[in-house]
N, C-alpha and C positions, 0 to 999 in steps of 0.2 A: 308691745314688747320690742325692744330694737335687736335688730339683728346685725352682725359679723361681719363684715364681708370678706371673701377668702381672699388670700396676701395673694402679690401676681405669682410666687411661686408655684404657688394650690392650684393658680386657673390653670397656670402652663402646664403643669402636672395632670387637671384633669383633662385639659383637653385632649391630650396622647390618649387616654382613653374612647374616644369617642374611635367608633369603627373605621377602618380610611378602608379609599378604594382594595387594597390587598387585599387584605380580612374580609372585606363585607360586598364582596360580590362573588357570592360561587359559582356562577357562569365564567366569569374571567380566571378564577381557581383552577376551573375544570378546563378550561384553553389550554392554559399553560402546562395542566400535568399530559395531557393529552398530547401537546407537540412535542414535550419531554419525551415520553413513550415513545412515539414516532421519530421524531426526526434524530433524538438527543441532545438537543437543548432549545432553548425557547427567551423570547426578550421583550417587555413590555417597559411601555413610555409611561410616565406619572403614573406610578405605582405607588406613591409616597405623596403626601400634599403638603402644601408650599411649607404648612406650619410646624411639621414635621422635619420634612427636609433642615430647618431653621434651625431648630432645635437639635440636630443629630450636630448639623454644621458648629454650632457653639458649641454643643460638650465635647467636638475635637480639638477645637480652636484654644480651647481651657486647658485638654490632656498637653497641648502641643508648647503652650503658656509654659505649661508647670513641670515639662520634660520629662514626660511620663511617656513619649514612644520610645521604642529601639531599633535596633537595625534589626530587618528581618533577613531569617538564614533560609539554608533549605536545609533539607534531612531528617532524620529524629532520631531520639537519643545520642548514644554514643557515635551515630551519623553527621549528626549535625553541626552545621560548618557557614562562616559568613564570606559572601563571594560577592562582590561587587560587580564582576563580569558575567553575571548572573541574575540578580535584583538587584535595587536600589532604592527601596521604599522601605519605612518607616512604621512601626506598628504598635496597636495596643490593643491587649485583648478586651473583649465584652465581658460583663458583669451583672448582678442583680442590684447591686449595690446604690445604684445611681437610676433616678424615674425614668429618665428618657432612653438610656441602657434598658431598662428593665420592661419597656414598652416597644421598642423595635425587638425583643428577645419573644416578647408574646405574641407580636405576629409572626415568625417565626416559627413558633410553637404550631400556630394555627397553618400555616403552611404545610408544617410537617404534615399531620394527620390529613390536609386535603390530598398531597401525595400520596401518602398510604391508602388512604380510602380508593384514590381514581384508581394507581399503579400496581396496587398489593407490593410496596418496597421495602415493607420493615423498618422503616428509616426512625432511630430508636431517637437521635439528641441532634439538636445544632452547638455547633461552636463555630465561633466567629472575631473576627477582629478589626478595628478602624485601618484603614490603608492612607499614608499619607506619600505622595512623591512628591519628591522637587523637581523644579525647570531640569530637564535629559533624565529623568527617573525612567525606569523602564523594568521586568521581567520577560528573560528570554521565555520561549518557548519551551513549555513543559505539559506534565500530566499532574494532576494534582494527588493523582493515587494511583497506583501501578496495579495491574490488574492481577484479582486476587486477593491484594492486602486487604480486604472487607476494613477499611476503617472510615473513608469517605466515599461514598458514593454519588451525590449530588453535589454540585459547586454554588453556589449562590453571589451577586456579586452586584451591591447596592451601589447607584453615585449620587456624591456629593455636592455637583462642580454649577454654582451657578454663571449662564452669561457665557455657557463653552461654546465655542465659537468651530468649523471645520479645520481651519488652520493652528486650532490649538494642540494638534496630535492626540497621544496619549490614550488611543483607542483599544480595546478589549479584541483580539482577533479568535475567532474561532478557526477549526482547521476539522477537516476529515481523519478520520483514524489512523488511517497509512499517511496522512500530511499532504495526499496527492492535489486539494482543495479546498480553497477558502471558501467557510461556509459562513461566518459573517464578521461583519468589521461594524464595532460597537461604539458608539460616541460617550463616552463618560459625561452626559448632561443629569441632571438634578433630579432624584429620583424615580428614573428609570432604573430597572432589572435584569439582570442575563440569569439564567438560571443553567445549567450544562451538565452532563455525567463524566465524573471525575476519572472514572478510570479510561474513558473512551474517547474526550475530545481533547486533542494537543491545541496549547493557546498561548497567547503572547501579550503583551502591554507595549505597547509602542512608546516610544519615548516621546514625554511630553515637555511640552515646550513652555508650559507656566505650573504651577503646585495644583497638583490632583489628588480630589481625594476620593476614598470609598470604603466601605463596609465588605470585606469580603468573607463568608463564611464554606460551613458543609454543612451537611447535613451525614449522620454515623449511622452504620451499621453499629449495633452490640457486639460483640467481637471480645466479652468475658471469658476468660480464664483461671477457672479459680477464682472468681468475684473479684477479679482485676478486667478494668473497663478497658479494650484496646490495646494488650501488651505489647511491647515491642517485638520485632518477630528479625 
């Protein structure tokens, strides 16, 4: 009897399935929530494999095709406001809609609960978004969540950049809580990870000197009101 064989969409499709380093070492899981707990925040190199990384890179390269990012503000709601002397990167949020969206959304998932398991964090959802800058892109220095606002608690912050070279800039800076201390300066290369607490570590993007890209999310506290997820406050 002859068989099918799946179209290359189905193989690339199933191959995101297959477990990658993230997912499928819980020794490396428990590192990371571990120095979370500790230090507040934590950065691991090829967390992500080549075929992966590949495939995130093209369904941005598509979104960015078909002019489906925007300019990202800061603020929210009735806050929110677009400042160029501020950020200057380019965004589009994640979805289920699309396999490879739908499969960096599941690691993710599994993330989440390895946090919760090490930390006891309650950390209820991720939301997330592609991050694109052009040549001088950059974000000043900020908090991603003001302490209190229980709405993000962990930062998460995926790259996309193959061939990043030291002089290419554009690196991830962490800082100490009062700002008195750089606690690390991140290289946006290809599927390496920062992972950070939002309300605690002040951080910055340096400006880069060619198109950088990255996956940036959180991870939420629940923070319903009247079975309203995260209301504005």
């Amino acid at each position: 009897m002859a068989t099918t064989r799946p179209s290359p969409e189905q193989e690339a499709e199933a191959a995101l399935t297959v477990p990658l380093p993230l997912v499928g070492e819980a020794e490396l899981l428990e590192q990371a929530a571990d120095a979370l707990g500790r230090n507040g925040w934590w950065h691991g190199t090829q967390m992500l494999d080549s075929a992966q990384v590949a495939a995130l890179i093209e369904e941005l390269d598509a979104l960015r095709e078909a002019d489906r990012l925007h300019r990202a503000g800061i603020g929210r709601e009735l806050d929110f406001q677009i400042d160029s002397d501020i950020r200057r990167d380019r965004i589009v949020w994640l979805n289920r809609q699309r396999p490879v969206q739908s499969a960096f959304l599941d690691q993710m998932e599994r993330l989440r609960l390895a946090l919760n398991r090490r930390l006891f964090l309650g950390l209820f959802e991720f939301e997330g978004h592609f991050a694109h800058y052009p040549p001088g892109g950059f974000y000043k220095r900020h908090l991603d969540s003001f302490r209190g606002a229980a709405n993000r608690l962990v930062s998460v912050v995926v790259y996309l950049n193959r061939d990043w070279q030291a002089g290419d800039s554009g690196e991830l800076v962490l800082f100490s809580e009062d700002e008195s201390e750089t606690l690390a300066v991140i290289e946006p290369r290809a599927g390496s990870m920062a992972l950070f607490l939002s309300e605690e570590i002040p951080h910055e993007v340096r400006p880069a000197h060619k198109d950088r890209s990255s996956i940036a999310g959180w991870f939420r506290l629940n923070a319903s009101i009247d079975g309203q997820i995260d209301p504005p406050r």
